[in-house]
VOFIPA-710391 format. One record per residue (C-alpha): z, x, y negated; chain; residue in one letter. Coordinates in Angstrom, 3 decimals, decimal comma, padded with zeros to 6 digits. Example, Ala and Ser with C-alpha at 12.3 -4.5 7.8 and 13.67 -1.06 7.14 Angstrom:
<lobas>
(loba (007,800 012,300 004,500) "A" "A") (loba (007,140 013,670 001,060) "A" "S") 
</lobas>
This chain:
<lobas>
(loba (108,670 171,228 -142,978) "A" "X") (loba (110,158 167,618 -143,401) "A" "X") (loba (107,024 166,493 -144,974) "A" "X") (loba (105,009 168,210 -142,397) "A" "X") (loba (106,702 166,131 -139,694) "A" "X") (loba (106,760 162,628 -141,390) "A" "X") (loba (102,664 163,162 -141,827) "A" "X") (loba (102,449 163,785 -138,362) "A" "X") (loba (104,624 160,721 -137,109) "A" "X") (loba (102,032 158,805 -139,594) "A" "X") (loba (098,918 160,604 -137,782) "A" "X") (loba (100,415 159,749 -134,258) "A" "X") (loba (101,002 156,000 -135,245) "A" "X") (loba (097,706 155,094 -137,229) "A" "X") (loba (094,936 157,888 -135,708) "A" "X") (loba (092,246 156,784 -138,480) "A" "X") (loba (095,168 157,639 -141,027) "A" "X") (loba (095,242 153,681 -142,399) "A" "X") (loba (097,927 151,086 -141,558) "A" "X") (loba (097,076 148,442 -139,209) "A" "X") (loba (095,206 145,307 -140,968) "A" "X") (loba (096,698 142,007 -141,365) "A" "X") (loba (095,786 139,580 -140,059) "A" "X") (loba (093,614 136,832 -142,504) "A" "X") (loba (095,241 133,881 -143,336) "A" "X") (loba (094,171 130,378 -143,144) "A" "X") (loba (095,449 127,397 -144,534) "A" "X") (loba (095,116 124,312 -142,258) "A" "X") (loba (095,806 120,608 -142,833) "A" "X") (loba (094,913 116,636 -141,348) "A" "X") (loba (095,305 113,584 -142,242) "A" "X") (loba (095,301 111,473 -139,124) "A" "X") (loba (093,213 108,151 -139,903) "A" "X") (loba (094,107 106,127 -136,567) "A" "X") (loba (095,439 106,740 -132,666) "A" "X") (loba (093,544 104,051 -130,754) "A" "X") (loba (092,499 102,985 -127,064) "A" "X") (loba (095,890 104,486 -125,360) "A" "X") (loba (095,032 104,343 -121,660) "A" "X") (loba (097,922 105,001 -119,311) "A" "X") (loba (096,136 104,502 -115,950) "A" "X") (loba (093,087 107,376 -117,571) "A" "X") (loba (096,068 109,418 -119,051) "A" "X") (loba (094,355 109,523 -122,361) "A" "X") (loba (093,974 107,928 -125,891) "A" "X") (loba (091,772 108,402 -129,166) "A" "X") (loba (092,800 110,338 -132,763) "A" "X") (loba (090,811 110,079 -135,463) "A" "X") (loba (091,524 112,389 -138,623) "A" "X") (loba (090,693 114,888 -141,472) "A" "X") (loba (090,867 118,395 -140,865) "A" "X") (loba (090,500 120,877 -143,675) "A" "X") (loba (090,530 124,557 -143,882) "A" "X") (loba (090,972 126,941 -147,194) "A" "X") (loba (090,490 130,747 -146,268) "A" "X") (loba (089,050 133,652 -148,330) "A" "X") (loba (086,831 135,414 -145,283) "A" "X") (loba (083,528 133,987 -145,122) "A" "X") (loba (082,987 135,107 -141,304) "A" "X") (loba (084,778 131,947 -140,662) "A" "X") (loba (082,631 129,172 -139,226) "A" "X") (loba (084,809 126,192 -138,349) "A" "X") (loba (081,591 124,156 -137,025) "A" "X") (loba (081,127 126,173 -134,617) "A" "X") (loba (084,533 128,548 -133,597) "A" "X") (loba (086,826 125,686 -133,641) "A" "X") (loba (088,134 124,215 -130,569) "A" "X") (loba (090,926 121,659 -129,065) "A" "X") (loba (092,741 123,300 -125,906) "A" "X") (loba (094,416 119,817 -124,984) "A" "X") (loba (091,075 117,400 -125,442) "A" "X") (loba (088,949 116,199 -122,860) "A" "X") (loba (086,050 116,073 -125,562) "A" "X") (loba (086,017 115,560 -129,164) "A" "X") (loba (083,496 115,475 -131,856) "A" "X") (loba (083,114 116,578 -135,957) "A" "X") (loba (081,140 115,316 -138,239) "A" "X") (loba (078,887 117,618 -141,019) "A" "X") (loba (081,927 119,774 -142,729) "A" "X") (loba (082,064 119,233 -146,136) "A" "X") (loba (081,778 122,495 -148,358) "A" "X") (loba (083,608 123,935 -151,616) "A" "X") (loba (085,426 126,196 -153,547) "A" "X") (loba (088,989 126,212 -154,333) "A" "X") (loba (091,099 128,941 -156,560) "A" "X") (loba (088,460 131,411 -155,045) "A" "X") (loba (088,814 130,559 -151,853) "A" "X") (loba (086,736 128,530 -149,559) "A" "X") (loba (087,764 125,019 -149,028) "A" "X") (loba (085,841 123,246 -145,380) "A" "X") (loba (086,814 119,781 -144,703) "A" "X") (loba (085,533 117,185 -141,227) "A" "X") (loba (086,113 114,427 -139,942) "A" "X") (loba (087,344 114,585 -136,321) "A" "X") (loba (087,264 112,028 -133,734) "A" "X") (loba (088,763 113,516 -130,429) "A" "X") (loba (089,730 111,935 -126,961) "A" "X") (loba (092,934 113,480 -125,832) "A" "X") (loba (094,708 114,519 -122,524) "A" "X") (loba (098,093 112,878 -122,556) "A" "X") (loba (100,930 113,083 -119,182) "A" "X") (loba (102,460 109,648 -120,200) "A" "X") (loba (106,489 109,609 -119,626) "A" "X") (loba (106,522 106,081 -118,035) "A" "X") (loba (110,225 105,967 -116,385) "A" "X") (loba (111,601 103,270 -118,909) "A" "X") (loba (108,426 101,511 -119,443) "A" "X") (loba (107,921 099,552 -120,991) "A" "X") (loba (111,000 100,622 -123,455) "A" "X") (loba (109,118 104,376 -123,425) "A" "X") (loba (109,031 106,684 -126,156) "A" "X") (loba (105,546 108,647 -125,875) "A" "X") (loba (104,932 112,764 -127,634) "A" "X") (loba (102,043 113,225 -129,256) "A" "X") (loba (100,569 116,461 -129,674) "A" "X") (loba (097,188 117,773 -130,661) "A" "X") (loba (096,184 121,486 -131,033) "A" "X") (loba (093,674 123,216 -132,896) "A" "X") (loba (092,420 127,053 -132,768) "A" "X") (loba (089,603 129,484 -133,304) "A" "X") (loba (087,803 130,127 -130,931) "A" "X") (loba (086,500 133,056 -131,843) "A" "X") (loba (089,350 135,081 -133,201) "A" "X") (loba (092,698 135,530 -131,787) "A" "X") (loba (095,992 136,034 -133,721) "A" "X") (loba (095,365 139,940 -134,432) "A" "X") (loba (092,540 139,070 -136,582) "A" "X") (loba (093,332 135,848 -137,960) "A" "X") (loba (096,554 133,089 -138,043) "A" "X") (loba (097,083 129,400 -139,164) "A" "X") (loba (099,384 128,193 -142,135) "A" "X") (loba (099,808 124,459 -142,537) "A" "X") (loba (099,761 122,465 -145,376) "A" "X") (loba (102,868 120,435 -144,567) "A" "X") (loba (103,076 118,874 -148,061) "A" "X") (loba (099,163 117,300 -147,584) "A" "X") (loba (099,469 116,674 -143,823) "A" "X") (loba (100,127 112,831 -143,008) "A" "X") (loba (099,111 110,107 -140,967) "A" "X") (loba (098,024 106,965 -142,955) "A" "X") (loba (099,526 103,681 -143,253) "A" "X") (loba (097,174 101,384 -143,612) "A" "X") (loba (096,272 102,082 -140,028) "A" "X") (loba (099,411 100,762 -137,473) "A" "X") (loba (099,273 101,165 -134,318) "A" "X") (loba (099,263 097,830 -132,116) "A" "X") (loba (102,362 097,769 -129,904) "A" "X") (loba (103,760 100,852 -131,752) "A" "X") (loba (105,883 102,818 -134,436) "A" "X") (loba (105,249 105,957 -135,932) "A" "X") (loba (108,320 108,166 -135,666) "A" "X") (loba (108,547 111,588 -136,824) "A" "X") (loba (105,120 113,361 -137,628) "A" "X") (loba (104,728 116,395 -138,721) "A" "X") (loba (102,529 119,644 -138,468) "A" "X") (loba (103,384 122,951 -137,453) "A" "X") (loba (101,929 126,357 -136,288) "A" "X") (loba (102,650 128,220 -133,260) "A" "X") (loba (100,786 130,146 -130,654) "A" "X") (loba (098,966 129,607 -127,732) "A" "X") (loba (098,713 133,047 -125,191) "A" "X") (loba (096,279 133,177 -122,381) "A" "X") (loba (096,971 135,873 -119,413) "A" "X") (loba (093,172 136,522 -119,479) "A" "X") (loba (090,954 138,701 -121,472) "A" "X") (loba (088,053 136,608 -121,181) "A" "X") (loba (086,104 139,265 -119,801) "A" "X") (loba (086,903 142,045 -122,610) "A" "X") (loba (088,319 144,898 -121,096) "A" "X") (loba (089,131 146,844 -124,614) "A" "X") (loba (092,683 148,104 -124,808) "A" "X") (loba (095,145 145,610 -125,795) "A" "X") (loba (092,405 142,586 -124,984) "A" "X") (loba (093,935 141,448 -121,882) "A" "X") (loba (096,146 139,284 -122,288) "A" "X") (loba (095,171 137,641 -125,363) "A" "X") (loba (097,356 135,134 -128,077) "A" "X") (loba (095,472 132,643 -130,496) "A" "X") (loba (096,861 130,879 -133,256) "A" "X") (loba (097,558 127,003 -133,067) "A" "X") (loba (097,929 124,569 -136,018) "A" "X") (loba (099,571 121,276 -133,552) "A" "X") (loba (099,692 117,980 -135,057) "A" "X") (loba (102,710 115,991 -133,678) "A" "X") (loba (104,155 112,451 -133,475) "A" "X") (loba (106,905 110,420 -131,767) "A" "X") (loba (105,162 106,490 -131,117) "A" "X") (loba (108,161 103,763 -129,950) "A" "X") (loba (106,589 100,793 -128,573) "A" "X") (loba (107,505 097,092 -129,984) "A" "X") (loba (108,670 096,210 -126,021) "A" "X") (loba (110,263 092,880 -126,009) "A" "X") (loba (107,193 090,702 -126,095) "A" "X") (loba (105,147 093,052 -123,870) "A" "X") (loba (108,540 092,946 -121,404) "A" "X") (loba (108,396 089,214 -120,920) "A" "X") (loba (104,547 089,215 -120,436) "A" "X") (loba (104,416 091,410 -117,712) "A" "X") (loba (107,999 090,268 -116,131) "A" "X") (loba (107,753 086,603 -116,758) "A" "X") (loba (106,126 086,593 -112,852) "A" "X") (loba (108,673 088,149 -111,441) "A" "X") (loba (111,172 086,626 -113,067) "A" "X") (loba (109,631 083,348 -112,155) "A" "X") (loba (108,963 084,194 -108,149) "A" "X") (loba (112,934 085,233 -108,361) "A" "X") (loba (113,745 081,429 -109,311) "A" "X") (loba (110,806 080,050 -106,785) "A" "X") (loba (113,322 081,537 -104,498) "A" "X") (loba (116,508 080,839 -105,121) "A" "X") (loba (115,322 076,892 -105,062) "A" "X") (loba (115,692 076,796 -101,924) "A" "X") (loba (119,763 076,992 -102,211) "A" "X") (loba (118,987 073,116 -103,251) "A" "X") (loba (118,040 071,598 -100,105) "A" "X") (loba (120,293 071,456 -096,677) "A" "X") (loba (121,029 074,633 -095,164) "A" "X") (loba (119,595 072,958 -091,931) "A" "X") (loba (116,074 072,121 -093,443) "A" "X") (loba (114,419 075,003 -092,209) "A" "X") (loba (110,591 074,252 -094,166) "A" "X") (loba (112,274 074,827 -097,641) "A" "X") (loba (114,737 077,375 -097,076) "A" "X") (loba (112,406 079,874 -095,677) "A" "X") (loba (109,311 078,589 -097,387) "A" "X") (loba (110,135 078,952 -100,822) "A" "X") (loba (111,418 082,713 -100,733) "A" "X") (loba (108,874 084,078 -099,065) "A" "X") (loba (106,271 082,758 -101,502) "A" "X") (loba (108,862 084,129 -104,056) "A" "X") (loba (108,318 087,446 -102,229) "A" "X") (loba (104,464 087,348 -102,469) "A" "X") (loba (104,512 086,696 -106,088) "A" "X") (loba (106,962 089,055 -106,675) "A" "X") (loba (104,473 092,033 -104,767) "A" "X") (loba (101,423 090,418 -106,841) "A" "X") (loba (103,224 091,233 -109,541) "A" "X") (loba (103,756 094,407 -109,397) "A" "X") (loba (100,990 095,396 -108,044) "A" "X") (loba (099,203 094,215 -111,514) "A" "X") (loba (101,575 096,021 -113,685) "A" "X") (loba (101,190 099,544 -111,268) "A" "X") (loba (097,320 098,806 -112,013) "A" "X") (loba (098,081 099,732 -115,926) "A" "X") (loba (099,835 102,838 -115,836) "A" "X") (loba (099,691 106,328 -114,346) "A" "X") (loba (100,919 107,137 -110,761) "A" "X") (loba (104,622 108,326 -110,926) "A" "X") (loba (106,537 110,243 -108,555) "A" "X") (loba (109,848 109,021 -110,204) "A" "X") (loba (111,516 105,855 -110,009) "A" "X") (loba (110,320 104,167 -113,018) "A" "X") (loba (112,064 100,887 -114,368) "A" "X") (loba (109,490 098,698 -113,418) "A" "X") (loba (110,134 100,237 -109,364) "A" "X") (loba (113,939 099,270 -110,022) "A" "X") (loba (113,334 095,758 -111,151) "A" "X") (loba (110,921 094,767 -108,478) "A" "X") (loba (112,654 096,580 -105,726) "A" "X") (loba (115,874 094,185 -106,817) "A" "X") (loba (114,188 091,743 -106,911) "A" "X") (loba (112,648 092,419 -103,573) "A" "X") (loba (116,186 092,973 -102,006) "A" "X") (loba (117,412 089,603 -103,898) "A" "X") (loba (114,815 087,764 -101,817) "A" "X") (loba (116,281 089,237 -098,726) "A" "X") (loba (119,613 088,178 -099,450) "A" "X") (loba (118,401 084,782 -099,974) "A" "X") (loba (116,428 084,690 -096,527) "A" "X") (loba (120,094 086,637 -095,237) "A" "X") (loba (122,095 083,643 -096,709) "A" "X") (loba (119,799 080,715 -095,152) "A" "X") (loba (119,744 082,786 -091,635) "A" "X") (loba (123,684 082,458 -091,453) "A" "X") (loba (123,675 079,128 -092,419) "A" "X") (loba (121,582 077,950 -089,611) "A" "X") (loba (123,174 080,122 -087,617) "A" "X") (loba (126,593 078,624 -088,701) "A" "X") (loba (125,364 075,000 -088,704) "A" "X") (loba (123,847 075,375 -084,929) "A" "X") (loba (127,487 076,547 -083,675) "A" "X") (loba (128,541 073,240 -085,106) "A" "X") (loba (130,581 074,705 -088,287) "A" "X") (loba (129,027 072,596 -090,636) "A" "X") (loba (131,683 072,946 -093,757) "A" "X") (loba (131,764 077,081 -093,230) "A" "X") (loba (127,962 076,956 -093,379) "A" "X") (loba (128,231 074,886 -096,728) "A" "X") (loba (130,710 076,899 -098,055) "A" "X") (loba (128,843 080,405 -097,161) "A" "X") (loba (125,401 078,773 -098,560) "A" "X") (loba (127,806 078,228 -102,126) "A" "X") (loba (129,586 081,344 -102,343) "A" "X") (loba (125,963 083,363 -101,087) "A" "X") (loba (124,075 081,203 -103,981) "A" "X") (loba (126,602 082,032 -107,005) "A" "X") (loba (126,710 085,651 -106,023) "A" "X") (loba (122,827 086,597 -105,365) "A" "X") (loba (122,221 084,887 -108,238) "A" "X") (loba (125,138 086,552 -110,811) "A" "X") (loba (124,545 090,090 -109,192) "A" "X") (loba (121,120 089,902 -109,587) "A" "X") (loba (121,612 088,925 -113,452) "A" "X") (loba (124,053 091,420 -114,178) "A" "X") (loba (121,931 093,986 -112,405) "A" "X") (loba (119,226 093,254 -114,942) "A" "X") (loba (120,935 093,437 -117,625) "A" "X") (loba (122,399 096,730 -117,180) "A" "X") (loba (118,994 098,014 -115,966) "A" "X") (loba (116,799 096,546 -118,802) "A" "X") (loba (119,823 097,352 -121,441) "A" "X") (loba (120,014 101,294 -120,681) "A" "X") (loba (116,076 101,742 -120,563) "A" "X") (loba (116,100 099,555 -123,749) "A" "X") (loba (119,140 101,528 -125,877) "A" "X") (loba (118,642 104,891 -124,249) "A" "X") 
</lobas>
């Protein structure tokens, strides 16, 4: 009777009387040749790498089933064909243009995530799932990156699930999972000479500005001249620098610095305003006095403020 009812249990579970198949495994590797033309504004850069495949089921047709869910287009060369222990060994060279959100807030201090993905497109995870070769897997380094260092890569597998069917109504189609081999890496950008090339300007309309502390408070040409021109520079500035990277809804360094920088103007026109103001009501000694003392401290706050600014973007 015992028997009777464990047979049954098996009938109920498997009705064509045979366990469930595994899936096939495939065993997936790269060697990533170069990352090139990273484009902040486009949201988008360039890989370049080796991708090879060793798998026993010849139904497999990498050509053709294989596909990048993150790439705005990407293109293989003729796969090169083999044997290996019995298996079948399928190796191309990839060359694929890549989505990227870029994490600009501490630009241009950022740290940027890399990630590329690769599945079947043909046969989801029931039928078939990715291995990587983590011991063959590496970036080369002969090719830097300008600008950049490689931290951190590595390759992985995982899974990518899709609340669609794609149109197959079968039982247990909808929703359907695909395995992903991902191909990651951490780049940290070399940012102290790129920091003074794109700040030097505003750096430089900043000290435009505070020359006009040197003449008279009463010498109106200079004292109002010279920081507004500051202030033009300072907005021509940034406008270049917002021309290179992606629009941001956050306050990114670069907003902080030029908004200062902005407000440090101000102060300056602020400072000059009293001064006339004091220097018309005859109080020529409290209008020196208020130009000195407004002078020293526009000029240390706005140092310190930099420093504390740049320094936790730069050490963060």
């Amino acid at each position: 009777m015992k028997s009777k009812t464990i047979w049954l249990l098996f009938v109920l579970a498997f009705p064509s009387g045979k366990a469930l198949a595994q899936p096939d495994t495939v065993t997936v590797g790269a060697y990533v040749l170069s990352v090139h033309d990273i484009n902040f504004h486009e949201k988008e850069y360039t890989a370049r790498f080796w991708l090879w495949f060793l798998y026993g089921n010849p139904k497999y047709d990498f050509l053709t089933q294989l596909d990048m869910p993150t790439a705005k287009s990407y293109e293989q060369s003729t796969p090169i064909e083999d044997s290996l222990n019995g298996q079948k060994w399928v190796m191309m060279k990839m060359k694929a243009t890549m989505k990227e959100k870029w994490n600009v807030q501490d630009f241009p201090f950022d740290q940027q995530h890399l990630s590329m993905q690769i599945e079947n497109s043909q046969y989801d995870r029931g039928s078939m799932i990715f291995k990587a070769d983590k011991k063959g897997s590496r970036f080369s380094p002969t090719e830097a990156i300008d600008g950049w260092n490689i931290r951190d890569f590595k390759v992985s597998v995982g899974t990518n699930h899709y609340e669609t069917g794609f149109g197959d109504s079968r039982p247990g189609r909808n929703p359907q999972t695909f395995s992903a081999f991902t191909i990651e890496m951490n780049l940290q950008r070399d940012a102290v000479g790129l920091f003074m090339k794109i700040f030097l300007g505003m750096y430089i309309a900043f000290l435009i500005a505070m020359i006009s502390f040197a003449p008279k408070p009463w010498e109106h040409e200079p004292r109002f001249g010279l920081p507004v021109g500051g202030l033009f520079a300072a907005v021509g500035n940034k406008y270049i620098i917002d021309s290179l990277l992606p629009e941001s809804s956050t306050f990114t360094l670069v907003d902080t610095l030029h908004t200062l920088t902005f407000f440090a103007i101000f102060s300056i026109l602020l400072v000059s305003a009293i001064c006339l103001r004091l220097y018309d009501a005859g109080k020529k000694d409290q209008c020196l006095r208020v130009n000195k003392i407004g002078s020293r401290g526009i000029l240390i706050v706005y140092a310190l403020a930099n420093v504390i600014f740049v320094g936790s973007a730069a050490f963060n």
